[in-house]
N, CA, C and O atoms as a Tinker XYZ file with bonds, in Angstrom:
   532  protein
     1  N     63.005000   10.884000   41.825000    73     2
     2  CA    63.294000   12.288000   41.989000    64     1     3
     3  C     61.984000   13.020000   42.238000    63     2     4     5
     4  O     61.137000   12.893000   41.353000    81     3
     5  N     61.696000   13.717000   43.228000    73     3     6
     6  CA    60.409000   14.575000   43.431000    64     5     7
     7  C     60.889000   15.970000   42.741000    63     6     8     9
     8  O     62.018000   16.448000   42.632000    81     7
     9  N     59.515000   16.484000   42.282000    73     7    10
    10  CA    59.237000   17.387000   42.105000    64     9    11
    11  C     59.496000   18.643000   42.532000    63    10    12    13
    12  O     59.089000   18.863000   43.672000    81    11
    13  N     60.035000   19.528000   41.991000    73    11    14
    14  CA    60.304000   20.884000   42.996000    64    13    15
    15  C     59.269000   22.135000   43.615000    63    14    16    17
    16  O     59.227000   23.080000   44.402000    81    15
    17  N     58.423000   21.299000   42.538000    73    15    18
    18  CA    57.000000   22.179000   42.989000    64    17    19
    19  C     55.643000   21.698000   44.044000    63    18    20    21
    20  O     54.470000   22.059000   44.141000    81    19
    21  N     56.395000   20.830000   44.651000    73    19    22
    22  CA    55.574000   19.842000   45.399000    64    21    23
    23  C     55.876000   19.713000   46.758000    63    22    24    25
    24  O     56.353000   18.643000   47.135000    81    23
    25  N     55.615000   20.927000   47.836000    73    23    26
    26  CA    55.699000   20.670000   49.155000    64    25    27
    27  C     56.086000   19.126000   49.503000    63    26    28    29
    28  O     55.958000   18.441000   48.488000    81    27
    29  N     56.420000   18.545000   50.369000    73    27    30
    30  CA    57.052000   17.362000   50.810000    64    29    31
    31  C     56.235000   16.648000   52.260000    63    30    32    33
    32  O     56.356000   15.504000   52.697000    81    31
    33  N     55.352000   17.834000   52.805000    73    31    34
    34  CA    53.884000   18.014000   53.488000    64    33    35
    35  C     52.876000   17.146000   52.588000    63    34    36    37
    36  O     51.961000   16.420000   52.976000    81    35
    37  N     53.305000   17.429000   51.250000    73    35    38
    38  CA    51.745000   17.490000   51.139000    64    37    39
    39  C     51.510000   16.107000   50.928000    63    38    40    41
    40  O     52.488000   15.409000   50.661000    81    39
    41  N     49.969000   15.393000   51.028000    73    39    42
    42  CA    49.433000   14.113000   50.765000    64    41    43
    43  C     50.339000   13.795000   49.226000    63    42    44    45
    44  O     51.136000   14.643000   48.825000    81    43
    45  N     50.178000   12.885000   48.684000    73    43    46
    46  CA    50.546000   11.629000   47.674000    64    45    47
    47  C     49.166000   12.272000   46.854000    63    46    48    49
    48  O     48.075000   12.715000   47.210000    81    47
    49  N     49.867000   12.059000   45.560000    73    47    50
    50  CA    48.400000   12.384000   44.803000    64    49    51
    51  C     47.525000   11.046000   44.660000    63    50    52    53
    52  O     47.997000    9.920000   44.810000    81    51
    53  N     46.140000   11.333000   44.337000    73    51    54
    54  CA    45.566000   10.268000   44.412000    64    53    55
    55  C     43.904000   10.893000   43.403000    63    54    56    57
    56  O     43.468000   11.945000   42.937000    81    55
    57  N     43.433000    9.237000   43.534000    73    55    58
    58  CA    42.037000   10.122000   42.773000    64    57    59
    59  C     41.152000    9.150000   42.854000    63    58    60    61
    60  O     41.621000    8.118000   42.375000    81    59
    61  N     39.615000    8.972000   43.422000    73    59    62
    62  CA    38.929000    8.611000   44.052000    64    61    63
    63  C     38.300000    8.330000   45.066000    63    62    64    65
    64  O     37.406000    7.505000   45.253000    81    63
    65  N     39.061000    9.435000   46.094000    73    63    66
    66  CA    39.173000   10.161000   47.129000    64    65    67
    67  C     37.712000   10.973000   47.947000    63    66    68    69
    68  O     36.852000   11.463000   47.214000    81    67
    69  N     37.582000   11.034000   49.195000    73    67    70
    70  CA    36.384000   12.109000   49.472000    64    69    71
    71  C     36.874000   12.308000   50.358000    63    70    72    73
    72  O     37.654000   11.598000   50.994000    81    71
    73  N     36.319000   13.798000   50.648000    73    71    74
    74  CA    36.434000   15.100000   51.230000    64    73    75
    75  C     35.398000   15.078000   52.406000    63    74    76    77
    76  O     34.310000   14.514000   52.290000    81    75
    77  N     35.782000   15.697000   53.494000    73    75    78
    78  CA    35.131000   15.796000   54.588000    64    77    79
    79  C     35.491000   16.861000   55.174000    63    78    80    81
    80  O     36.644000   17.140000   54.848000    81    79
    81  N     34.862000   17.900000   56.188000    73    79    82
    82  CA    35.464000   19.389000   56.051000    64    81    83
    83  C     34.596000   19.674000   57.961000    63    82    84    85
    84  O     33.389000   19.455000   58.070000    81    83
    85  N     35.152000   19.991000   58.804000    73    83    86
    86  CA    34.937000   20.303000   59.921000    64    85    87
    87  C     34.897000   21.895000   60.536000    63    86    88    89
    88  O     34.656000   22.233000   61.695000    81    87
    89  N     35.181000   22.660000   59.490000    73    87    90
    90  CA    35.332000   24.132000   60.075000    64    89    91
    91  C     36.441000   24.462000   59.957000    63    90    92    93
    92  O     36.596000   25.642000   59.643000    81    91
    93  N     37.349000   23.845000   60.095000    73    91    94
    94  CA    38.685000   24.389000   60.126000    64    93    95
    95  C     39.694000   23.103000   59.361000    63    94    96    97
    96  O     40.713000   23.470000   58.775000    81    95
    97  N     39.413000   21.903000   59.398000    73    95    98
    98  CA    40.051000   21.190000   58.086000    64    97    99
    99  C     39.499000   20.310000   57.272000    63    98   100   101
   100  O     38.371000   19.906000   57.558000    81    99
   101  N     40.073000   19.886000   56.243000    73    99   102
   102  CA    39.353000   19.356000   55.242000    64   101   103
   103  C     40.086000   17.758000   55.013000    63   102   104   105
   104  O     41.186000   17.528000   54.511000    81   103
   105  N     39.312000   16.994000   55.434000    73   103   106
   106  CA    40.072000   15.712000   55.856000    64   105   107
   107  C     40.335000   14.866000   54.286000    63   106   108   109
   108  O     39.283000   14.648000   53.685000    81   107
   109  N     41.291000   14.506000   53.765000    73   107   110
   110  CA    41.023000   13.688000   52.344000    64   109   111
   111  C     41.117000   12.013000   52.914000    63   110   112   113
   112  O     42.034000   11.401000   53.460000    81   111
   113  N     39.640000   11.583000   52.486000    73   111   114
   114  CA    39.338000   10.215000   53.121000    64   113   115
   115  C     39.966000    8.997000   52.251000    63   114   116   117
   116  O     38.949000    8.780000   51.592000    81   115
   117  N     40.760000    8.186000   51.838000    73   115   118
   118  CA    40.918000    7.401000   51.281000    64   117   119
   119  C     41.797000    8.114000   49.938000    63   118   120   121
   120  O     42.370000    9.202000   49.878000    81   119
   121  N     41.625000    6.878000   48.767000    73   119   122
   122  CA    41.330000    7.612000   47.253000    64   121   123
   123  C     42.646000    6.325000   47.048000    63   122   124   125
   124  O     42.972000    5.494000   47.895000    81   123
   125  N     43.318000    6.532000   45.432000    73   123   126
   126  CA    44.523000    5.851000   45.671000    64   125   127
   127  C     44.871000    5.923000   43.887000    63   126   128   129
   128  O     44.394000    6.869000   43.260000    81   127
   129  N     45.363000    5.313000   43.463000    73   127   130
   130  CA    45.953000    4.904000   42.011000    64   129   131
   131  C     45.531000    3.718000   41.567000    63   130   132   133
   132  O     45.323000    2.683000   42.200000    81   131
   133  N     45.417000    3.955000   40.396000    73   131   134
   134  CA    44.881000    2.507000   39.473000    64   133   135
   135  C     45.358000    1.175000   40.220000    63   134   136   137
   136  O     44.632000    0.180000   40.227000    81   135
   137  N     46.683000    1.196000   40.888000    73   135   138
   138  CA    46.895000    0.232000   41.335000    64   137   139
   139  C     46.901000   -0.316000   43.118000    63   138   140   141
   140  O     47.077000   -1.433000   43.605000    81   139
   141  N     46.632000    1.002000   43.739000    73   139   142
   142  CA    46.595000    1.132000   44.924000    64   141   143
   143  C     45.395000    1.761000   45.460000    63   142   144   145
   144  O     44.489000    2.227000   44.768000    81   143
   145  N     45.448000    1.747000   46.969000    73   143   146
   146  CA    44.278000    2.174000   47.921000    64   145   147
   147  C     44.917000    2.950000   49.321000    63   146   148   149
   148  O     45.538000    2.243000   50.115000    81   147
   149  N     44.815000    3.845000   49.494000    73   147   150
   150  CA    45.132000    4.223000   50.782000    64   149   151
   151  C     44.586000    4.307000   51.988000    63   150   152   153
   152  O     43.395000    4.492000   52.241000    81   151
   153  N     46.035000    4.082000   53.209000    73   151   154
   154  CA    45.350000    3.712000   53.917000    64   153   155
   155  C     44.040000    4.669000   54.849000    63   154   156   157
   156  O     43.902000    5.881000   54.680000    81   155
   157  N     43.229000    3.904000   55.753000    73   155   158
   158  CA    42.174000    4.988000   56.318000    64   157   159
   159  C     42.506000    4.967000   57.961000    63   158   160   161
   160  O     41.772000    5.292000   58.895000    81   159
   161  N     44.012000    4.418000   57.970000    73   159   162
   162  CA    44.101000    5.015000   59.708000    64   161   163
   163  C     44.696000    5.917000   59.824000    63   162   164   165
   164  O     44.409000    6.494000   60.872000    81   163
   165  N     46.081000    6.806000   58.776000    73   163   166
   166  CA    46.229000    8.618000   58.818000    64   165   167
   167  C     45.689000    8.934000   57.800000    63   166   168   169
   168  O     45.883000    8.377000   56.720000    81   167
   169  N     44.962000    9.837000   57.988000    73   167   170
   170  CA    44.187000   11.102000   57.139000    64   169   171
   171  C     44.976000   12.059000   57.066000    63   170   172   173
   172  O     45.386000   12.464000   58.154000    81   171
   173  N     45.484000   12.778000   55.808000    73   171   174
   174  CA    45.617000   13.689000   55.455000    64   173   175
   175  C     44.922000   14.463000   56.054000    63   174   176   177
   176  O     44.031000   13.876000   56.669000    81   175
   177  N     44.909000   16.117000   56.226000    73   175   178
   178  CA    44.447000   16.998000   56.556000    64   177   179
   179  C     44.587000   18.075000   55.992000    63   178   180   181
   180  O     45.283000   17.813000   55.011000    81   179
   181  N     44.350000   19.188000   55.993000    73   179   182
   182  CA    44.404000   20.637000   55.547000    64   181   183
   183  C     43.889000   21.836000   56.432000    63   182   184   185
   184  O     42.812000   22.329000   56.098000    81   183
   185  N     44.435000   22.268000   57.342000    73   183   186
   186  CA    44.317000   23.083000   58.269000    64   185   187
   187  C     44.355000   24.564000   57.083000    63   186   188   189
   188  O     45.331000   25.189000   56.668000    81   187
   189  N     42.786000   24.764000   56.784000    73   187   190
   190  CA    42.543000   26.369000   56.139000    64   189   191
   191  C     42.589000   27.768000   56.608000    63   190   192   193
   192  O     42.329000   28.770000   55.941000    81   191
   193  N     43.008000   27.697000   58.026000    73   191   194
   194  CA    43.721000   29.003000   58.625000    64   193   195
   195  C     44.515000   29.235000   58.411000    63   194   196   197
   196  O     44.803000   30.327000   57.921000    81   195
   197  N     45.790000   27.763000   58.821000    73   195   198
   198  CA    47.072000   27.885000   58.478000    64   197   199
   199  C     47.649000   27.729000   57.327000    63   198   200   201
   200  O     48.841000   27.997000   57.177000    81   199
   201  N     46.711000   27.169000   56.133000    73   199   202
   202  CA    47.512000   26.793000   54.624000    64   201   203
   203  C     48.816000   25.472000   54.952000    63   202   204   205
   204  O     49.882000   25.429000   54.339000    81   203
   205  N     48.412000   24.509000   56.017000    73   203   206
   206  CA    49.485000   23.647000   55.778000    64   205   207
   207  C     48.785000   22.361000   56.260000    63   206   208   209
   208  O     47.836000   22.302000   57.042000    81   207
   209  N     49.496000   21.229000   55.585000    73   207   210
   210  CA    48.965000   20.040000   55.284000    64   209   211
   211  C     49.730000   19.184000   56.589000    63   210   212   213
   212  O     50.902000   19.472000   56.829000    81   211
   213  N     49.109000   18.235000   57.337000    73   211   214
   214  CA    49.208000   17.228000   58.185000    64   213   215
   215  C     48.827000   16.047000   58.162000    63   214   216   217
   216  O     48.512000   15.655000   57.038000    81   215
   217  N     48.714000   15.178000   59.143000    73   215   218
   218  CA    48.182000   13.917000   58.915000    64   217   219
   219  C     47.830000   13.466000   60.504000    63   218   220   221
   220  O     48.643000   13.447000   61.429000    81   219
   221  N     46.256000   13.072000   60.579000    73   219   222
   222  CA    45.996000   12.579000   62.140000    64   221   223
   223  C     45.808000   11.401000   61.684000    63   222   224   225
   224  O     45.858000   11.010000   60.518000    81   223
   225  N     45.531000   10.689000   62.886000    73   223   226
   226  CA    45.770000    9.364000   62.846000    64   225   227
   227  C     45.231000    8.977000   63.796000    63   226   228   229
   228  O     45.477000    9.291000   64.961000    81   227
   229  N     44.004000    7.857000   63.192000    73   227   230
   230  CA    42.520000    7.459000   63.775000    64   229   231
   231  C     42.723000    6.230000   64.571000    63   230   232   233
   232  O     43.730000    5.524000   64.627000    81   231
   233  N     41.513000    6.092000   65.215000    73   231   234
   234  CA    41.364000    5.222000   66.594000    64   233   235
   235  C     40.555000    4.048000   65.983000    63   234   236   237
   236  O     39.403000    4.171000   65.567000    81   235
   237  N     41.220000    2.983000   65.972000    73   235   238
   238  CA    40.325000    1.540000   65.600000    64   237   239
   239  C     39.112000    1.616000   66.348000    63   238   240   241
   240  O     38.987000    2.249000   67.396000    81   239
   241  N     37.981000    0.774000   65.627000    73   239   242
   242  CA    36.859000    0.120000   66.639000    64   241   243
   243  C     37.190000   -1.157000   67.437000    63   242   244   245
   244  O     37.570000   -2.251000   67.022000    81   243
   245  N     37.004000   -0.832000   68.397000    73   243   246
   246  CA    37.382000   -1.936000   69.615000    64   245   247
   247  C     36.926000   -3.120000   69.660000    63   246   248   249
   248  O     37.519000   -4.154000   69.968000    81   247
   249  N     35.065000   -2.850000   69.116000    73   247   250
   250  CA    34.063000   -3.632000   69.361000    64   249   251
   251  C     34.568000   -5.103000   68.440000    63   250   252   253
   252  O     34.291000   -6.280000   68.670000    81   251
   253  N     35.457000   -4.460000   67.270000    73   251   254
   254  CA    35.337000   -5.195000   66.174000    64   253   255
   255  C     36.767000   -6.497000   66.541000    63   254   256   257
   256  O     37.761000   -6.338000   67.250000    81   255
   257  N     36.391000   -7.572000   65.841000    73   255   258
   258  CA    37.577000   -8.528000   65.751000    64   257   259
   259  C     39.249000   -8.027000   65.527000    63   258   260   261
   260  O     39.699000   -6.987000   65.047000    81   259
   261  N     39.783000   -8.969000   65.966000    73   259   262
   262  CA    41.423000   -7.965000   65.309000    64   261   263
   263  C     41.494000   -8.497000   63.924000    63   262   264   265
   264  O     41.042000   -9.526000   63.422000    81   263
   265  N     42.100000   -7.635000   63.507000    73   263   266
   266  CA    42.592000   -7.134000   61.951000    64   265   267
   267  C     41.243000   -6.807000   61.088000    63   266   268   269
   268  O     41.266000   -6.840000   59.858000    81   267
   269  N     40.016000   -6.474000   61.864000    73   267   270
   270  CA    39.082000   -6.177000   61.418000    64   269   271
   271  C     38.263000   -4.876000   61.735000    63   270   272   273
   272  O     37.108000   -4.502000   61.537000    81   271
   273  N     39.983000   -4.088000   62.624000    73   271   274
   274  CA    39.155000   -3.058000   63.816000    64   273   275
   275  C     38.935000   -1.457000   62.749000    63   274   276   277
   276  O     38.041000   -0.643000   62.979000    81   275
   277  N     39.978000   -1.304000   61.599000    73   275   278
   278  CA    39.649000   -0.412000   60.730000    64   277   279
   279  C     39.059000   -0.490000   59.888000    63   278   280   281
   280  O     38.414000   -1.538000   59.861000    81   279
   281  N     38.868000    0.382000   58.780000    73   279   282
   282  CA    38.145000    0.136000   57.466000    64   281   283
   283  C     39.292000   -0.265000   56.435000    63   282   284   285
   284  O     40.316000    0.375000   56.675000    81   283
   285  N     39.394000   -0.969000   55.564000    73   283   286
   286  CA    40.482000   -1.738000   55.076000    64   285   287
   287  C     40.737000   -0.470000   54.270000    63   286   288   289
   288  O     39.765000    0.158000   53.850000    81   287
   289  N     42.127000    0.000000   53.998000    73   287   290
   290  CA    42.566000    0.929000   52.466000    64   289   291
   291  C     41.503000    0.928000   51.367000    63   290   292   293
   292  O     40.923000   -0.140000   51.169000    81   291
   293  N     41.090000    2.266000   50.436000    73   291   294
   294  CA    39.946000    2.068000   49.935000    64   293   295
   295  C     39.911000    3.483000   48.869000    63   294   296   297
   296  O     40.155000    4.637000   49.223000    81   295
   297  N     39.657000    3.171000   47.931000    73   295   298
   298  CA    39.223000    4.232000   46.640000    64   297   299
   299  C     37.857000    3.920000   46.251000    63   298   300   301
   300  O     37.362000    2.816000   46.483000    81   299
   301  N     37.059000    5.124000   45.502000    73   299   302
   302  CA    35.940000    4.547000   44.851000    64   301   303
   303  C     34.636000    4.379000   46.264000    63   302   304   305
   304  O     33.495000    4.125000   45.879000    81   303
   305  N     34.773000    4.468000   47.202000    73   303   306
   306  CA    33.602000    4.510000   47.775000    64   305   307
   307  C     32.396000    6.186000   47.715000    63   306   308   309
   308  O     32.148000    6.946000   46.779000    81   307
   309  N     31.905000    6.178000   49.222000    73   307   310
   310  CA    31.017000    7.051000   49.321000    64   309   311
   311  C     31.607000    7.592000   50.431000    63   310   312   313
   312  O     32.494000    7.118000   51.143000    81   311
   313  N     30.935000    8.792000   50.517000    73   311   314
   314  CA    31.427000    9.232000   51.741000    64   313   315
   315  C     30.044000   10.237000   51.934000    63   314   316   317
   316  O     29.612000   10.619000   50.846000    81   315
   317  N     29.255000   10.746000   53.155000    73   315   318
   318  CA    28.454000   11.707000   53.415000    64   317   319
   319  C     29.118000   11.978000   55.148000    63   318   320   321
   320  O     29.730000   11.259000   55.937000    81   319
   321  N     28.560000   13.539000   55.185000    73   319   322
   322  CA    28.717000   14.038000   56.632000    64   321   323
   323  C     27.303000   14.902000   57.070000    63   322   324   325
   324  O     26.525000   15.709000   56.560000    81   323
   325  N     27.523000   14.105000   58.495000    73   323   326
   326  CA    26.184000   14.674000   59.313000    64   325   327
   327  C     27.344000   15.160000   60.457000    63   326   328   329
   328  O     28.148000   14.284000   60.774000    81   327
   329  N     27.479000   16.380000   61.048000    73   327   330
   330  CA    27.839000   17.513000   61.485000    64   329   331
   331  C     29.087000   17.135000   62.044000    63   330   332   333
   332  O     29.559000   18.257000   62.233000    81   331
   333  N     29.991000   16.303000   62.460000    73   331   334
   334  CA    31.052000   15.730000   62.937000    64   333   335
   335  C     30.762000   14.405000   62.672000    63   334   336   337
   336  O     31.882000   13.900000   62.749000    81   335
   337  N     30.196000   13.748000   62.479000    73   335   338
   338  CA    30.453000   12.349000   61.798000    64   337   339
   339  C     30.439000   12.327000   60.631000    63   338   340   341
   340  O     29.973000   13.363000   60.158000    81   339
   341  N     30.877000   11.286000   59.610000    73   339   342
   342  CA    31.264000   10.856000   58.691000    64   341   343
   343  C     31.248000    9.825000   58.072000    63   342   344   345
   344  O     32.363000    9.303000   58.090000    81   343
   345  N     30.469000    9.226000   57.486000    73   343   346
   346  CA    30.291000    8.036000   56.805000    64   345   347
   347  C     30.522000    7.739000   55.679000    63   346   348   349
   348  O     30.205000    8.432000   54.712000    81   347
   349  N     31.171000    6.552000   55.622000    73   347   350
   350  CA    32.231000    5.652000   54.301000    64   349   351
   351  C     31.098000    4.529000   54.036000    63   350   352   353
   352  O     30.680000    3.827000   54.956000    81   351
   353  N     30.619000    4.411000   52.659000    73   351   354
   354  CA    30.481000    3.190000   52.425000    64   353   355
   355  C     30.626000    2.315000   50.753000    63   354   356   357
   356  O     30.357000    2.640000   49.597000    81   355
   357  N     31.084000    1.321000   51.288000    73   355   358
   358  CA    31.789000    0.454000   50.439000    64   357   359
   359  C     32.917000    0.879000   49.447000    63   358   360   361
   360  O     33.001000    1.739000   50.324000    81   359
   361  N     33.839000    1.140000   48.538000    73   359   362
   362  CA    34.599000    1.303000   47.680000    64   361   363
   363  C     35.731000   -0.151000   47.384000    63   362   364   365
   364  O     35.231000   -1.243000   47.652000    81   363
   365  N     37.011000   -0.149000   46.919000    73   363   366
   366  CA    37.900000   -0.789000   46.673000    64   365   367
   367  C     38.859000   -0.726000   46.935000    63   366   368   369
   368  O     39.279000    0.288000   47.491000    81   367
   369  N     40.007000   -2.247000   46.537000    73   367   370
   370  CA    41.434000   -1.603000   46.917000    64   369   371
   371  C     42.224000   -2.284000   45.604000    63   370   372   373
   372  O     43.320000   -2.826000   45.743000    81   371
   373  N     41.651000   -2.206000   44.527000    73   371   374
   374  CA    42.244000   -2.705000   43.440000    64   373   375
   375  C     42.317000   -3.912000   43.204000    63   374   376   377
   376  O     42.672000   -4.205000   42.062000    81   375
   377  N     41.984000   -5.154000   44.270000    73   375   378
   378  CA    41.695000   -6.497000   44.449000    64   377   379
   379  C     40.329000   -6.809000   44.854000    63   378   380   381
   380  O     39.610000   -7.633000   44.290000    81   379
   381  N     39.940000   -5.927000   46.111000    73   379   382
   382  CA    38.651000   -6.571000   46.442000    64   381   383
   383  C     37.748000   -5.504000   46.748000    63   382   384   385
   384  O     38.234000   -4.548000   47.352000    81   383
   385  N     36.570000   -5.472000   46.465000    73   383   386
   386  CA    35.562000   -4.527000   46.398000    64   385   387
   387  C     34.661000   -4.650000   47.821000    63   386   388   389
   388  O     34.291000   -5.744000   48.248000    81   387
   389  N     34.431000   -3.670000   48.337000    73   387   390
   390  CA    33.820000   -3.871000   50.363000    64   389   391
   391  C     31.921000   -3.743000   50.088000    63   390   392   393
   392  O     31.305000   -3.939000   49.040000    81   391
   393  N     31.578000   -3.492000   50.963000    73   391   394
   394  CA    30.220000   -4.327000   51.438000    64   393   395
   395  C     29.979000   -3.701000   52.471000    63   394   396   397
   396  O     28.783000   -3.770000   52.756000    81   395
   397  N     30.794000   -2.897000   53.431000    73   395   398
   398  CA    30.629000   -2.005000   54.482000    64   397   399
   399  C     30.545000   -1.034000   54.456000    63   398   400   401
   400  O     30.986000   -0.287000   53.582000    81   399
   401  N     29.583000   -0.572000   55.998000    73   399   402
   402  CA    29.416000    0.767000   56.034000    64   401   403
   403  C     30.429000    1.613000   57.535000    63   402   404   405
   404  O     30.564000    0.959000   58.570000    81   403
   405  N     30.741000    2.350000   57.480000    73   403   406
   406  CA    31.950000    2.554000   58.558000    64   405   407
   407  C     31.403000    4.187000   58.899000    63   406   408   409
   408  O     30.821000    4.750000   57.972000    81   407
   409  N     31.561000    4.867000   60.059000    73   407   410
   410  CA    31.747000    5.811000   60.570000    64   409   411
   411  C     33.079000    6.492000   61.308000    63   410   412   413
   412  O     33.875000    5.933000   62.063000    81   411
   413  N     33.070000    7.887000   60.848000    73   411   414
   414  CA    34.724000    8.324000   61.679000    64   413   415
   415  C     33.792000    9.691000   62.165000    63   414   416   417
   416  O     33.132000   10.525000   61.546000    81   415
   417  N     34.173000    9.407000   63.916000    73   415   418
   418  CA    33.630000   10.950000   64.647000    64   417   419
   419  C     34.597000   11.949000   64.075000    63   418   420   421
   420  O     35.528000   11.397000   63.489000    81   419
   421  N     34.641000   13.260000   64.078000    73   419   422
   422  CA    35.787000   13.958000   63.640000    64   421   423
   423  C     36.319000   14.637000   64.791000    63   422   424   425
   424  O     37.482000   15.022000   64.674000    81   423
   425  N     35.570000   14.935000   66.170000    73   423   426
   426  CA    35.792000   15.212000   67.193000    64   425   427
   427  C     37.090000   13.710000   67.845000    63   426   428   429
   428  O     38.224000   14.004000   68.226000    81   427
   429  N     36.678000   12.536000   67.831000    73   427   430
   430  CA    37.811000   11.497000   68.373000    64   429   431
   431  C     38.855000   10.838000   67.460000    63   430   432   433
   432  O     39.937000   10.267000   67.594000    81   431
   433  N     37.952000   11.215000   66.391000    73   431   434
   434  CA    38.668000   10.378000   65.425000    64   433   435
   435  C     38.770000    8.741000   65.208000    63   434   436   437
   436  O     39.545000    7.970000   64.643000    81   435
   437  N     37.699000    8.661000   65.880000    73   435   438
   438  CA    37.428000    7.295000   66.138000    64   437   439
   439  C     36.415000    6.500000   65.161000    63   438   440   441
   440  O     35.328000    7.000000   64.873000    81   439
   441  N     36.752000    5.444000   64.744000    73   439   442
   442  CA    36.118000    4.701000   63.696000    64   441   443
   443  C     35.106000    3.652000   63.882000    63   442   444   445
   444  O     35.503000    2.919000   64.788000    81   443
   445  N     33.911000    3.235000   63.398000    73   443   446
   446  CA    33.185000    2.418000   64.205000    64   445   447
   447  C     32.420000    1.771000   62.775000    63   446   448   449
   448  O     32.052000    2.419000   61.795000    81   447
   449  N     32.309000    0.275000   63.001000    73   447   450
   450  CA    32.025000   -0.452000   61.956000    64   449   451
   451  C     30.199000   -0.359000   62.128000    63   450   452   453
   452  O     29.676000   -1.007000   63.036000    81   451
   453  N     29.255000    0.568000   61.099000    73   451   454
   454  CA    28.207000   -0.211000   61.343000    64   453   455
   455  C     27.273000   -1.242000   61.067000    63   454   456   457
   456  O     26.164000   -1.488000   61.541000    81   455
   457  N     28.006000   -1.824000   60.142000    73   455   458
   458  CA    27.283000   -2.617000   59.195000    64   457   459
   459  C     28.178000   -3.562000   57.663000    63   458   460   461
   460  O     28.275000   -3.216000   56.486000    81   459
   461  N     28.675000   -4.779000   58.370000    73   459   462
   462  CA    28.899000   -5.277000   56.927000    64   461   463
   463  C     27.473000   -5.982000   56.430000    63   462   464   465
   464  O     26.707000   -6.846000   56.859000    81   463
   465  N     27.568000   -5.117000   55.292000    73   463   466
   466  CA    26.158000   -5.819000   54.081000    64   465   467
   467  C     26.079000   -7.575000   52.718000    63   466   468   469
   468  O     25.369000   -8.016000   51.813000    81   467
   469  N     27.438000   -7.956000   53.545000    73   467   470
   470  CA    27.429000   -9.043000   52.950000    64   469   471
   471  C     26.568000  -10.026000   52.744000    63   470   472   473
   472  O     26.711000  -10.833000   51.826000    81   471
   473  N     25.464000  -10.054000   53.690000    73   471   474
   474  CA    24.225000  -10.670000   53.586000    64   473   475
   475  C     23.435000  -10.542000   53.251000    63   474   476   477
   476  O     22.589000  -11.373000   52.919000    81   475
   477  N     23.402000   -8.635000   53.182000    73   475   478
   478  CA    21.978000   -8.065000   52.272000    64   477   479
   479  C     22.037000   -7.917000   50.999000    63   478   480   481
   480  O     20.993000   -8.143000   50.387000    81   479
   481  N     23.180000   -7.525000   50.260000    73   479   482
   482  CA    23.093000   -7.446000   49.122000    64   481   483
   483  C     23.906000   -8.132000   48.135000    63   482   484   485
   484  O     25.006000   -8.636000   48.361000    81   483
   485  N     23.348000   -8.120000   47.125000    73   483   486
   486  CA    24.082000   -9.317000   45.995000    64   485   487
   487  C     25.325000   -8.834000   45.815000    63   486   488   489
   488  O     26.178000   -9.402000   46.497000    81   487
   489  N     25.772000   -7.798000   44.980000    73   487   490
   490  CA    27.078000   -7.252000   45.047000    64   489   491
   491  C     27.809000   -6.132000   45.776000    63   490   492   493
   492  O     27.301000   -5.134000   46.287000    81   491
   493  N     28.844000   -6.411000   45.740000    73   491   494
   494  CA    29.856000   -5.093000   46.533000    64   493   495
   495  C     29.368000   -3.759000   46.160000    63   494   496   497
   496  O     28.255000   -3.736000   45.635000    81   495
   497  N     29.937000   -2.719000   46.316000    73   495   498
   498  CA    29.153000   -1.120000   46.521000    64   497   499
   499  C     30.635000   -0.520000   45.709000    63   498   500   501
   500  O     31.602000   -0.583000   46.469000    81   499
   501  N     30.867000   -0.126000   44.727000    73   499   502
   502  CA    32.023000    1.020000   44.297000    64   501   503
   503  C     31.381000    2.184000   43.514000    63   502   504   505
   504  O     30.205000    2.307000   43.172000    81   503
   505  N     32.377000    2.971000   43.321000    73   503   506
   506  CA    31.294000    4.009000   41.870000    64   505   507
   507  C     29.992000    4.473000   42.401000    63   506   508   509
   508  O     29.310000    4.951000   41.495000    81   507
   509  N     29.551000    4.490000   43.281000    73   507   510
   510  CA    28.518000    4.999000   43.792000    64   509   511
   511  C     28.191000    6.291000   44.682000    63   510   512   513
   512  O     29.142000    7.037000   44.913000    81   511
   513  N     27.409000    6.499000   45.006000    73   511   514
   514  CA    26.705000    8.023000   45.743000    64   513   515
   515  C     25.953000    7.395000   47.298000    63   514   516   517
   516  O     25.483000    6.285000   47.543000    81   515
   517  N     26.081000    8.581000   48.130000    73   515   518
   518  CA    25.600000    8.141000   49.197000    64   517   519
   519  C     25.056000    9.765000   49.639000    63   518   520   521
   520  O     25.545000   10.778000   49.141000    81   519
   521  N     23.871000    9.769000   50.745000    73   519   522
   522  CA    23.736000   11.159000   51.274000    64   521   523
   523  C     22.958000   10.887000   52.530000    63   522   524   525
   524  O     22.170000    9.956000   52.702000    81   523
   525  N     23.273000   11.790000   53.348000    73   523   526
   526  CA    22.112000   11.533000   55.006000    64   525   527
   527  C     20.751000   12.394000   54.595000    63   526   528   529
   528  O     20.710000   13.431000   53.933000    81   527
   529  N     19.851000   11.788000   55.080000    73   527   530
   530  CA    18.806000   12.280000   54.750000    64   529   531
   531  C     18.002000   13.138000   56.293000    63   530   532
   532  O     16.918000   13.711000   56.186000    81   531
């Protein structure tokens, strides 16, 4: 039974989530429940002119292998923004903890793998902070 106070628009609640914000919406990147991860090919949205919630829906990297072309479902990572791009790195999905670093343009919406760190570093990346310098 849903809630009566709960638009039917709006995203799934969630918590471990990041925020990304373009001028006019505020994208919620990931996040999920103790037992889940959501996915990162529709994004929630929040259009702050209009006060109403949507969902776009992102462009794989091409470059990358298949079933390897998105960033897998994910809570607990990082997220920083340099002026329309957007960078994710590493978090979880309640089973397995990532090692990558991923970019989403906000202009294409397009996703681009730059870096799995499985070679550089000893462990996976969750719980952590990230910033462009």
């Amino acid at each position: 039974m849903s809630r009566p106070d709960i638009n039917p628009d709006d995203p799934e609640p969630r918590y471990r989530h990041e925020l990304a914000f373009d001028g006019k919406y505020i994208y919620v990147i990931g996040g999920g429940t103790s037992e889940t991860a959501y996915s990162l090919s529709k994004i929630p949205i929040y259009d702050v002119e209009n006060n109403v919630w949507s969902v776009v829906k992102t462009k794989p990297d091409l470059k990358m292998s298949t079933g390897f072309q998105l960033p897998a479902n994910r809570k607990c990572h990082s997220c920083s923004q340099y002026g329309k791009l957007v960078v994710i790195a590493g978090g979880n999905n309640s089973q397995k903890a990532f090692r990558d670093i991923w970019t989403l343009n906000l202009d294409t919406y397009q996703w681009t793998c730059i870096m799995n760190l499985s070679s550089l570093i000893p462990a996976p990346l969750f719980f952590h902070d990230s910033a462009i310098d």
